[in-house]
VOGU-3710 file (C-alpha; in Angstrom, 3 decimals, decimal comma):
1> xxxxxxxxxx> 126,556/96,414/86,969  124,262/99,571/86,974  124,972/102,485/89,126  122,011/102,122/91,461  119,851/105,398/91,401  118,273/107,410/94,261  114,916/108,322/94,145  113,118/111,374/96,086  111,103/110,186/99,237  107,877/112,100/97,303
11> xxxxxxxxxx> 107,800/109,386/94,312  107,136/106,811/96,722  104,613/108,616/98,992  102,975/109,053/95,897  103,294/105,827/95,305  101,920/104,751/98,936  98,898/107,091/98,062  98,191/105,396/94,845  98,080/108,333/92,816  100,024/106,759/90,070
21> xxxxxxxxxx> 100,376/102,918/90,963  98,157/100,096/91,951  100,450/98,747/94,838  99,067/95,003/96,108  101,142/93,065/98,539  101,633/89,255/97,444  99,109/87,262/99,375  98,957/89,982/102,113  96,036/92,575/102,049  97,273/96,356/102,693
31> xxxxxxxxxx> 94,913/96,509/105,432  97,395/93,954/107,188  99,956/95,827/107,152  101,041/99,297/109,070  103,738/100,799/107,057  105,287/103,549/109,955  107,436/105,599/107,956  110,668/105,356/105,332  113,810/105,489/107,462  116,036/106,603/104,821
41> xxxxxxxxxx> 116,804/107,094/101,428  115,266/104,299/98,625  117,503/103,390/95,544  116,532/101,598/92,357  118,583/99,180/90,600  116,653/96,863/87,660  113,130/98,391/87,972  113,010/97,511/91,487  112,676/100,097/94,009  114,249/99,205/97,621
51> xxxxxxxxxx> 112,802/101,248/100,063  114,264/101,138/104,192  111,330/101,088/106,292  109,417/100,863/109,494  106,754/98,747/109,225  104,458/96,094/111,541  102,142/92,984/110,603  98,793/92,384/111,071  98,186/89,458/113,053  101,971/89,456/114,196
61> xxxxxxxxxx> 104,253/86,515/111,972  105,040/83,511/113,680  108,724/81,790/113,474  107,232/79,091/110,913  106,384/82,251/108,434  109,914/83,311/108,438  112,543/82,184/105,288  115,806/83,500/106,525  118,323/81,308/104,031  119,353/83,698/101,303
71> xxxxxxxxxx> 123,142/85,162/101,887  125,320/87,214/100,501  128,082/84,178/100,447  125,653/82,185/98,185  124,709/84,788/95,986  128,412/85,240/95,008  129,132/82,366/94,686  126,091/81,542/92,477  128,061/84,052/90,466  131,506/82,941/90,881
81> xxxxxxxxxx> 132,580/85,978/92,997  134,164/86,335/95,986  133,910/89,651/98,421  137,868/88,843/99,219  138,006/89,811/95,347  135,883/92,524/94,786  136,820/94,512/97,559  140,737/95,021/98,877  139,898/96,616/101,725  137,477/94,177/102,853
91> xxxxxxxxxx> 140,053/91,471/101,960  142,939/92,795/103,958  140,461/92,428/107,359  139,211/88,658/106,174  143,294/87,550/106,401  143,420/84,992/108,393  146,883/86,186/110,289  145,832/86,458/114,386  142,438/85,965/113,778  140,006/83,304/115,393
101> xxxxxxxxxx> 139,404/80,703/112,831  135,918/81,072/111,944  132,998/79,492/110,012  131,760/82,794/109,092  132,742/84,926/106,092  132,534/87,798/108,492  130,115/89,786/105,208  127,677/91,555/107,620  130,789/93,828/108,599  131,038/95,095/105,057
111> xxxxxxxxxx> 126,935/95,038/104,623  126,116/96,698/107,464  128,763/99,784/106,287  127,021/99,778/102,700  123,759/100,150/104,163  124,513/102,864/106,013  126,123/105,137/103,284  124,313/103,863/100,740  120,426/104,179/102,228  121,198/106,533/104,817
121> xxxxxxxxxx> 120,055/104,299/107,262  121,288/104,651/110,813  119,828/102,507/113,346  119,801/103,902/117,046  122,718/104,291/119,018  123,069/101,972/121,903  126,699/100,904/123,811  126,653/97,817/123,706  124,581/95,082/121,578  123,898/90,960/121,227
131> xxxxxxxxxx> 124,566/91,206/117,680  124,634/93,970/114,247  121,467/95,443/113,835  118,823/93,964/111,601  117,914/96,725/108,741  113,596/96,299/107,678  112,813/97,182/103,564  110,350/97,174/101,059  110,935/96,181/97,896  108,693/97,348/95,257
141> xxxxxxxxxx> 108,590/95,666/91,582  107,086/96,537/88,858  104,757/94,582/85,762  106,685/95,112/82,277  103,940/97,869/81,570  105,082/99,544/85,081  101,227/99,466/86,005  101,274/97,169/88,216  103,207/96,925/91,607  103,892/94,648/94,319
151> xxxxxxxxxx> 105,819/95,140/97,856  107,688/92,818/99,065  108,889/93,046/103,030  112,123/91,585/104,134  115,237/92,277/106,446  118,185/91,998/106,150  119,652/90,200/109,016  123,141/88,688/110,868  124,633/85,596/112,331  127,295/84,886/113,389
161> xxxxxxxxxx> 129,044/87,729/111,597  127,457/87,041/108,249  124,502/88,369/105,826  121,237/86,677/105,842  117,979/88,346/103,728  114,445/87,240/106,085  111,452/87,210/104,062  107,892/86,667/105,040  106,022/83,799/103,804  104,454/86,829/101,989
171> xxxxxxxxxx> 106,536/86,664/99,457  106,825/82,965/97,443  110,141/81,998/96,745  110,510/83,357/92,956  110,386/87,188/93,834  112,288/86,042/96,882  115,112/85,168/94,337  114,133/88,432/92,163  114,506/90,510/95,064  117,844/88,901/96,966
181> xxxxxxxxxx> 119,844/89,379/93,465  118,450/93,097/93,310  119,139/93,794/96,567  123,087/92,038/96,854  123,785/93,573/93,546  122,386/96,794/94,859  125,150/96,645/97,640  128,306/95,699/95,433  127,622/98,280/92,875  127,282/101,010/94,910
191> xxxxxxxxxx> 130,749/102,531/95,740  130,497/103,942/98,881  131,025/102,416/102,926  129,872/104,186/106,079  131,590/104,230/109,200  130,488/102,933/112,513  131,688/101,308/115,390  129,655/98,804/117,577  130,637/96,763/120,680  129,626/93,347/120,398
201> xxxxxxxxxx> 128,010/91,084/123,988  129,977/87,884/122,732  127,057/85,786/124,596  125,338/84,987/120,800  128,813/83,876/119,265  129,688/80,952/121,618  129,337/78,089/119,041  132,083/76,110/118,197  133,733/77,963/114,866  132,200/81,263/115,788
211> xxxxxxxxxx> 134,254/84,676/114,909  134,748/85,516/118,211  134,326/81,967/120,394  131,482/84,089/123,390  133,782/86,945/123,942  132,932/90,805/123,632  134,220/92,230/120,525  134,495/95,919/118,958  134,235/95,888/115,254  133,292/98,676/112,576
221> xxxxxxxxxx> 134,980/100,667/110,013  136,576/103,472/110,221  139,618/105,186/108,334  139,259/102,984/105,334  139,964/100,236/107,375  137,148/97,064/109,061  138,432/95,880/112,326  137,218/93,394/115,323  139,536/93,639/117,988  138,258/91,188/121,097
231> xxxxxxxxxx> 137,458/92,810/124,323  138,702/90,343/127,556  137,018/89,944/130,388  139,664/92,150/131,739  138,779/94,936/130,157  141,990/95,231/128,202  141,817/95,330/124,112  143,998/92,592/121,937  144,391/95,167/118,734  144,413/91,926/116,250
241> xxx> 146,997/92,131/112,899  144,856/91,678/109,744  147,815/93,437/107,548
//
């Protein structure tokens, strides 16, 4: 894999301005769309640019324009890979030694640290949440003669402890593919993981199989280490053993 590349935040204003680039969004008019500001730093892998943004809609999507089914889990194992075996430290927290037997992969963990160091994208701090956050992008490819752009919005998203990419019906499903393998290959080429800690509200993690069966969890990484320890309704911390 390519060492993803940074680009400055005045390329793509440029490009926003269309001083070098005609920029079209597929089957969405520009005027449709209110593009608020670049919340961190873009990186290019493949001659696509990723860009973390705040944008907004115009007339708001409904549910029914939402395609939330690409993952991290299936893109590796599309390619045969596991997370367990391309990163150690990720695999020491996935052990299954004292830890709630789960139908997640637990990914969004590792995704949501890569995102943070890798597009200096920090979402707002708040004590306590119903889930990870959910990061917004724009991903901008290009016609072989680089001429020629198109943006594609999407999110990338959690459940239940693992990875999900959200596109808008925006985008049809073949640059939805283009743009999920740029993006997860973006993530596992890039070296780096920022560290966070978040407390969890267990309320969204109730189903049967879920990582944490409704209770409160802290998880994060910190000290080279990813951790969810389960907070009890008694307020007292059971420290679980992934070594």
């Amino acid at each position: 894999m390519t060492k993803p590349d940074r680009i400055r935040s005045g390329f793509l204003m440029n490009a926003y301005r269309l001083k070098k680039y005609r920029l079209f969004m597929n089957c969405v008019l520009l005027e449709e769309m209110a593009l608020y500001g670049v919340a961190g730093e873009p990186a290019c892998i493949d001659n696509i640019i990723i860009i973390p943004a705040f944008y907004e809609f115009f007339p708001e999507l409904e549910e029914s324009d939402i395609d939330s089914d690409i993952s991290l889990e299936e893109y590796l194992n599309s390619n045969g890979d596991r997370l367990t075996e391309i990163c150690p430290r990720f695999a020491r927290f996935f052990k299954e030694e004292g830890f709630v037997n789960s139908s997640s992969s637990g990914d969004a963990i590792w995704v949501h640290a890569k995102i943070l160091d890798l597009f200096q994208y920090y979402p707002p701090t708040i004590d306590w949440r119903y889930g990870l956050p959910d990061f917004s992008f724009l991903a901008v490819t290009f016609n072989d003669s680089r001429e020629l752009a198109s943006a594609h919005p999407f999110s990338c998203i959690e459940y239940n402890l693992q990875s999900y990419l959200e596109f808008s019906c925006f985008t049809d499903l073949k640059h939805q593919s283009i743009v999920s393998s740029a993006f997860w290959k973006l993530l596992l080429a890039y070296p780096g993981l920022g560290t966070f800690e978040q407390k969890i509200q267990g309320n969204c993690y109730d189903d049967y199989g879920s990582i944490s069966m409704g209770s409160n969890f802290i998880t994060g990484y910190q000290n080279d280490t990813f951790y969810l320890d389960i907070v009890w309704e008694y307020n007292d911390i059971l420290f679980l053993d992934f070594e």
